[in-house]
N, C-alpha and C positions, 0 to 999 in steps of 0.2 A: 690809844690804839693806833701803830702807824697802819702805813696804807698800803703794807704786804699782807697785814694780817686781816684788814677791810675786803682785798681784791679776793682771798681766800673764803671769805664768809660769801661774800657775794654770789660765788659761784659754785660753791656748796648747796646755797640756797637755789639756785637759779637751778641746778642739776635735778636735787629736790620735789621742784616746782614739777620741772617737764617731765619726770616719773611719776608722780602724782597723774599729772594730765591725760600721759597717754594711758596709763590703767585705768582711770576713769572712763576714759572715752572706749578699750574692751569692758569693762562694767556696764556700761550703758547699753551697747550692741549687745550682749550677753548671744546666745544663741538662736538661730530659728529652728524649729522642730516643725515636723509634718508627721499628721497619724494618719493611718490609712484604714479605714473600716469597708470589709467587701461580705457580700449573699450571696451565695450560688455558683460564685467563683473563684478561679486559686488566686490569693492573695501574691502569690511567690511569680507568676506570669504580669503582673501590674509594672508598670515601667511610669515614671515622673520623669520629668527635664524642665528644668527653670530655664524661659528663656531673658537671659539676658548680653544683651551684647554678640554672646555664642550660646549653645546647648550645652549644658550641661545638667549629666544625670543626678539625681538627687535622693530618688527611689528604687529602687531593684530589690529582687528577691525576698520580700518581704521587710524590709530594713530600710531606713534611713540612708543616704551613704555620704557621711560628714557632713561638716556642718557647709553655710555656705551665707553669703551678704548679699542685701536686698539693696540695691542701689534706689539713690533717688530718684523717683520716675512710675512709669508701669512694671511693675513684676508681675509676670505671668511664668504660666505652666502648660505644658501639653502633658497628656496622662495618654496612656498608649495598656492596651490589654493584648496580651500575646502579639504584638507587630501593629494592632490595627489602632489608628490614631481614634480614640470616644470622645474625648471632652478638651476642651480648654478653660481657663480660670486665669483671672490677676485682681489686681488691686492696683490703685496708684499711692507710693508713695509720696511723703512730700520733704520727706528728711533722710540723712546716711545713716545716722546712729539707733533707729527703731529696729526691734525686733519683734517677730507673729510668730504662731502658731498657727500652721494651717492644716485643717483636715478636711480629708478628700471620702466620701462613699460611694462604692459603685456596686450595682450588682444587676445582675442580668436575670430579662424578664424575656425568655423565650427566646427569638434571635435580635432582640434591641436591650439596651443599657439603659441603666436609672442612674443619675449621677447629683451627686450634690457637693457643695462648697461651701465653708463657711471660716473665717480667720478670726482669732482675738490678738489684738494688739492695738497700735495706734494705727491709726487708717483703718480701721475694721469693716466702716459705716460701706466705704468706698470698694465693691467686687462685683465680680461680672462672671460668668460663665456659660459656654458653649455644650451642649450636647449633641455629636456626630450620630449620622446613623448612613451609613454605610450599603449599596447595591453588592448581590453577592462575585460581580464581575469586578468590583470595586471601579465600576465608572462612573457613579453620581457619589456623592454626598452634600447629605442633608444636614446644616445645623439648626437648632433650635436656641435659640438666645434667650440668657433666663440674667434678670436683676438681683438685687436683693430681697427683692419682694414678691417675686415671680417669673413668670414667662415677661419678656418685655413686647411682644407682638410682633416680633423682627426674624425671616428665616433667613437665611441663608441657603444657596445651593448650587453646587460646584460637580461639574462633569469635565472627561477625563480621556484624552485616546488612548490609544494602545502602548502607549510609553509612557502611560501614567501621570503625563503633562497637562496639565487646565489648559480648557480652551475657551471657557465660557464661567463667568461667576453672576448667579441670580441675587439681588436684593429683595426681598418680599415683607410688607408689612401691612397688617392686617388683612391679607390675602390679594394684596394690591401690590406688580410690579414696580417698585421704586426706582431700581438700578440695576445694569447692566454692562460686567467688563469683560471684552474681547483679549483673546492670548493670540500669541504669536511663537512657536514651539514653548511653553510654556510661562514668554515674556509678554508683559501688560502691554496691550495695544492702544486700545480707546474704550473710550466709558459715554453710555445714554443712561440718562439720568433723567428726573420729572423733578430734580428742585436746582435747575442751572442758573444762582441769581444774581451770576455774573452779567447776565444777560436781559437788560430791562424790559417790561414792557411784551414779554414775552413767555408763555405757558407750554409748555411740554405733557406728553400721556407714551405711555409705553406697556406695548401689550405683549402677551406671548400666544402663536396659535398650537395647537395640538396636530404633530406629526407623529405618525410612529418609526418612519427612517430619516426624520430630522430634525432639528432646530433654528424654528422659524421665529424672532424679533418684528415689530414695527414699534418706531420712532415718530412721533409725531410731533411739529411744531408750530405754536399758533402764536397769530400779532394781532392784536386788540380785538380776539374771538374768532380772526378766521385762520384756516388754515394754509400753511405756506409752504411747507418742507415737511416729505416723508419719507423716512430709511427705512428700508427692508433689509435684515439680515438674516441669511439662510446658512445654517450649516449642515452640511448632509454628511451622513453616513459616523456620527459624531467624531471627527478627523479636525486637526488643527487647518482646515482648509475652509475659509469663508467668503462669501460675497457683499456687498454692500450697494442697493442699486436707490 
């Protein structure tokens, strides 16, 4: 065999090869599907967006809308019912090539939402999901954080001025102020927190009191049991306008 007609096989094969490869590697991805099962509501007002990287929609009008890749990482989803944002959902990936099945239920139980999540594929064990529930001024929102196993004991809650900008986001777990971040026209300002352990030697408690025209914070921190430093944050009139004294 000379070595024109070797250089010819070689790269036959080699061609071969890399068409083998990369169809396998669409064989493997194959597609993601999402079902959607709804009660009491139009299936056809249901909006999905996979967030990755950017928004994009995924769900509308009752339908799928093409297909779409779950990159390596967190893959999440916001689910929206007629405009109003209800729930969030992901998973973490830990490969490119997997693909799930994900289905979403929602249905409404008077003026709040029932929601559930669940995925088969690889990474399945690994989901999270959010359920909003919404002020009819839409100034607060309330999320509830649920595992794969349940509620995880974790709320969340997010209030809002008249430009629909955060100005305040609650951490709450097990009915105990955990966390606390301040906005600035609806950009992250500063966070009080009760697990800061960057900071040795040192304990934190944060409370919230009950206003009806405001929102009132204290920040407490203590060094080997006494106390040394206390922030008071007042917001009044729920306005991106706050004090810290």
């Amino acid at each position: 065999m000379n070595w024109k007609k070797t250089i010819i096989i070689f790269v036959s094969l080699l061609g071969l090869a890399l068409i083998l490869f990369f169809y396998g590697i669409n064989f493997q991805r194959g597609k993601n599907t999402i079902s959607v099962e709804v009660e009491n509501i139009d299936i056809n007002k249901v909006t999905i967006e996979l967030y990755c990287f950017q928004n994009k929609i995924v769900f509308e009008n009752g339908k799928q809308i093409g297909n779409f890749n779950s990159r390596k990482g967190f893959v999440s989803f916001d689910v929206f019912y007629d405009g109003l944002h209800i729930a969030s959902a992901n998973i973490f990936q830990s490969g490119d090539r997997s693909t799930h099945d994900f289905f979403f239920y929602l249905a409404k139980n008077n003026s709040t939402f029932d929601f559930s999540f669940r995925v088969e594929g690889f990474n399945s064990e690994s989901l999270h999901y959010i359920i909003f529930t919404a002020d009819e001024l839409n100034r607060t929102k309330i999320g509830v954080h649920h595992s794969r196993n349940g509620k995880t004991g974790f709320i969340s809650v997010e209030y809002f001025d008249d430009n629909g900008n955060v100005i305040v986001d609650e951490g709450w777990r097990d009915g105990t102020l955990v966390n606390l971040n301040l906005y600035i026209n609806g950009n992250w300002y500063r966070n009080f927190n009760i697990n800061n352990r960057r900071i040795r030697g040192r304990t934190f408690k944060l409370f919230k009191e009950s206003h009806d025209d405001l929102l009132k914070y204290i920040h407490q921190t203590f060094e080997d049991g006494e106390k040394i430093k206390t922030d008071t944050i007042i917001i009044k009139n729920c306005r991106s306008r706050f004090f810290i004294r």
